[in-house]
C-alpha positions as CSV (number, residue, x, y, z in Angstrom):
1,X,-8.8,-18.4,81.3
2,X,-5.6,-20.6,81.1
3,X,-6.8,-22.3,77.7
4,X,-7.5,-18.4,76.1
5,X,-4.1,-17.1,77.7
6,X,-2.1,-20.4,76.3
7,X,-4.3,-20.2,72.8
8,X,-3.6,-17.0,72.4
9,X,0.5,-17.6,73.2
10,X,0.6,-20.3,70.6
11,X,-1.3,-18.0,68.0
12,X,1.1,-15.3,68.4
13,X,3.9,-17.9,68.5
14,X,2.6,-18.8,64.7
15,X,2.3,-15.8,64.0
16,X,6.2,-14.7,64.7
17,X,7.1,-17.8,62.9
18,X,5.3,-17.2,60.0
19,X,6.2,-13.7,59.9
20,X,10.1,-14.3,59.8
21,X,9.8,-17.1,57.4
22,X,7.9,-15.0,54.8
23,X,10.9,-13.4,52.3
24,X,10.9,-9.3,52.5
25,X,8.5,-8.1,49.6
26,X,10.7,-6.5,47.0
27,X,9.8,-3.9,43.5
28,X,11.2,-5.0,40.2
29,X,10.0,-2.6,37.1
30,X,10.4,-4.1,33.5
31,X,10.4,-1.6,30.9
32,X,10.9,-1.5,27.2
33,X,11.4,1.0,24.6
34,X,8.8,0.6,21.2
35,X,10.5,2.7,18.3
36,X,8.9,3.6,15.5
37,X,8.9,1.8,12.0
38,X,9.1,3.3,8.5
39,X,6.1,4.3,5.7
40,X,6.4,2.4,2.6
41,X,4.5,1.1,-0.5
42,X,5.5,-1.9,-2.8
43,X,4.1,-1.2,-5.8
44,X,4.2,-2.9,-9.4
45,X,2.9,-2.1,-13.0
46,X,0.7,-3.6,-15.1
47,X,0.4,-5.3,-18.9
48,X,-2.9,-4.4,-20.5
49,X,-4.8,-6.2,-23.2
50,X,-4.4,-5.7,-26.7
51,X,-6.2,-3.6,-28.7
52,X,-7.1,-4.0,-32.5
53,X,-8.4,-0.7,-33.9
54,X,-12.4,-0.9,-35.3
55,X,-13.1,2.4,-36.0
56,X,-14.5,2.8,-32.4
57,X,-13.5,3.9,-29.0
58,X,-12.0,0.8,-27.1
59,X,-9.9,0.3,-23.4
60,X,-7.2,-1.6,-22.8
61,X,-7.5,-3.0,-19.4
62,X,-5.3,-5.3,-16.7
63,X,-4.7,-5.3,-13.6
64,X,-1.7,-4.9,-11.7
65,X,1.1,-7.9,-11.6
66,X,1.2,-8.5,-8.1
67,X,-0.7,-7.1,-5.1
68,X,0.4,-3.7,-3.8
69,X,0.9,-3.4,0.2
70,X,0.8,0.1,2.2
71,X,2.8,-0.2,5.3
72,X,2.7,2.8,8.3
73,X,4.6,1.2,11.2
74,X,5.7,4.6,12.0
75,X,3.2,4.0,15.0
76,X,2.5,7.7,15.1
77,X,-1.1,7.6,13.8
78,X,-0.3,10.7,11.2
79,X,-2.2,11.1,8.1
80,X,-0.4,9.4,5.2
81,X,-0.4,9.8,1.3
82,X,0.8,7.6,-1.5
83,X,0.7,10.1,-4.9
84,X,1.5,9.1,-8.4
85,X,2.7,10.9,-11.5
86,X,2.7,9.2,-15.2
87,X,4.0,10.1,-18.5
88,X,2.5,10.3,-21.7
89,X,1.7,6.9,-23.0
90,X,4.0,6.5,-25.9
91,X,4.5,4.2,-28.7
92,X,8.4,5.0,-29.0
93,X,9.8,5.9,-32.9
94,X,10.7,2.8,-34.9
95,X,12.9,1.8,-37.6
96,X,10.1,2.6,-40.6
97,X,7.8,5.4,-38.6
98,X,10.2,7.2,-37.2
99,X,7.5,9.6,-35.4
100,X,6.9,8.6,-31.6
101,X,3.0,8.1,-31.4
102,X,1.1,8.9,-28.2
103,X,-2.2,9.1,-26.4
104,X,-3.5,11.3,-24.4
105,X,-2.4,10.6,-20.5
106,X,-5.3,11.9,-18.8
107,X,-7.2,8.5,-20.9
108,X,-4.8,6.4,-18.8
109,X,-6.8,5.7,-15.1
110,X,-5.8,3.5,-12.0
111,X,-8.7,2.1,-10.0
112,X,-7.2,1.2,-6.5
113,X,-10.0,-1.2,-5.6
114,X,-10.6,-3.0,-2.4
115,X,-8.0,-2.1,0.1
116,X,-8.1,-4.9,3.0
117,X,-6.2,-4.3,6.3
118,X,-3.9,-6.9,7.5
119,X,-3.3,-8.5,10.6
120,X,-3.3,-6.2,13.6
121,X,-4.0,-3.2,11.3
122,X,-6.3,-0.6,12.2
123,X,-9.7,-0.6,10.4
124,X,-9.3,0.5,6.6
125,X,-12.3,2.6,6.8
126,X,-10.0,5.6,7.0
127,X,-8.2,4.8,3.7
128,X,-9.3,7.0,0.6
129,X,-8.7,5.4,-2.9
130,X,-10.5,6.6,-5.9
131,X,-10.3,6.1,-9.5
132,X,-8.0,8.8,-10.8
133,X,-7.1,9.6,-14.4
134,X,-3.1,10.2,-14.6
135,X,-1.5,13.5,-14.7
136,X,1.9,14.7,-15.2
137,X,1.7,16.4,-11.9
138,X,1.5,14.7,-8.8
139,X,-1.6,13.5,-7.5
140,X,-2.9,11.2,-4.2
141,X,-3.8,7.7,-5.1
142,X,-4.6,6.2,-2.1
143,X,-4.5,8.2,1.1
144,X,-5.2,8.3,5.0
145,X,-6.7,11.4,7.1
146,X,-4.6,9.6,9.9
147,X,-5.4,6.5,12.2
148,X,-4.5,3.7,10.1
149,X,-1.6,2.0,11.5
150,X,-0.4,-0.9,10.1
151,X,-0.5,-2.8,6.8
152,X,-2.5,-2.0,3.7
153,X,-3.2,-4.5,0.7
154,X,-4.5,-3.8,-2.6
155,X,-4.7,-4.9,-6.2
156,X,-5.6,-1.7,-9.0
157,X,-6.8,-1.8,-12.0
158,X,-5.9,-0.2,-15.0
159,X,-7.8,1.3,-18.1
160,X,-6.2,3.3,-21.2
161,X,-8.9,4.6,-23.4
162,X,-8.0,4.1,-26.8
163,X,-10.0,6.4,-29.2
164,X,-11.1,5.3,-32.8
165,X,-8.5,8.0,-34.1
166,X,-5.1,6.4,-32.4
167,X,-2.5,5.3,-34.4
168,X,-1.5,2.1,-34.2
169,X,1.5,0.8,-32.3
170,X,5.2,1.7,-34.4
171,X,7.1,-1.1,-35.7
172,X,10.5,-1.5,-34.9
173,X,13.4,-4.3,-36.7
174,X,13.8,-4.2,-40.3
175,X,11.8,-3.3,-42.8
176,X,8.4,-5.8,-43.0
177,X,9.0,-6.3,-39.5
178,X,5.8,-7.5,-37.3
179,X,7.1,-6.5,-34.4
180,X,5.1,-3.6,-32.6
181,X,6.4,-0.7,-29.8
182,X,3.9,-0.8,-27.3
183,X,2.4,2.6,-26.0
184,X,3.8,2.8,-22.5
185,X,3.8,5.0,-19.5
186,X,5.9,4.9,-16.4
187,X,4.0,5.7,-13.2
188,X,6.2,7.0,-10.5
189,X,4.8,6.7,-7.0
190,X,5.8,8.8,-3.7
191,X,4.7,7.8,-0.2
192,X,4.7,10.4,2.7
């Protein structure tokens, strides 16, 4: 009985030791605040191919000078919209036709394409872009019914229908001049 009574002093012994050399268990928090980011779109234009007149409908085609991005950091998850508006394309009034030529804007079209998600994006399954013939009114491009966080990349296409009836391009300089106004039309884009 001696050896269980002296064990059993030794053990609690220990066990005071061990319990005044432990350090008292103290609670730290760590917190951080995440604030939101902004919505934006880089966008850029586009030169198309030339067109020489045949007597039949033609396009003039290109894509877009550098890659586009889409970029929700807002980290709200709301829906998002990127719209576009154009103007007529023009071939401004030169120095010998002094008439400003034009084609019709709805045969100017944007194809948005592939749109890839970048790295740590949500999925782009949720992004909408379709091929949309231009308007004077505002219209959406590319679009998101919410969800996609993140970064969006993209790289449209463009197509102006020329018909066999366009004029050609006006000259401009002096008379005898082969320098040609292109038809142009400025795209103006709005993201919210």
């Amino acid at each position: 009985m001696r050896k269980i009574i002296k064990a059993a002093g030794v053990l609690a012994a220990a066990g005071i030791l061990l319990t005044s050399a432990l350090p008292a268990a103290t609670a730290d928090t760590v917190d951080s605040t995440i604030s939101g980011g902004a919505l934006a779109a880089t966008t850029s234009g586009a030169a198309l191919s030339g067109v020489l007149l045949n007597g039949t409908d033609q396009a003039a085609t290109g894509t877009s000078s550098s890659p586009w991005s889409i970029s929700d950091t807002r980290g709200t998850g709301a829906a998002w919209a990127l719209s576009v508006t154009a103007t007529v394309p023009t071939s401004a009034a030169g120095t010998v036709e002094t008439t400003a030529r034009t084609i019709p804007i709805g045969n100017l079209t944007i194809t948005p394409g592939t749109i890839t998600a970048g790295t740590g994006a949500d999925a782009a399954a949720g992004v909408s872009a379709p091929v949309l013939a231009m308007s004077g009114s505002a219209q959406v491009l590319v679009s998101s019914a919410g969800t996609n966080k993140g970064t969006y990349a993209l790289t449209p296409s463009y197509s102006l229908a020329v018909p066999a009836s366009t004029y050609r391009s006006n000259y401009f300089g002096a008379v005898g001049s082969t320098a040609l106004l292109p038809y142009v039309s400025t795209l103006t884009y709005t993201i919210s």
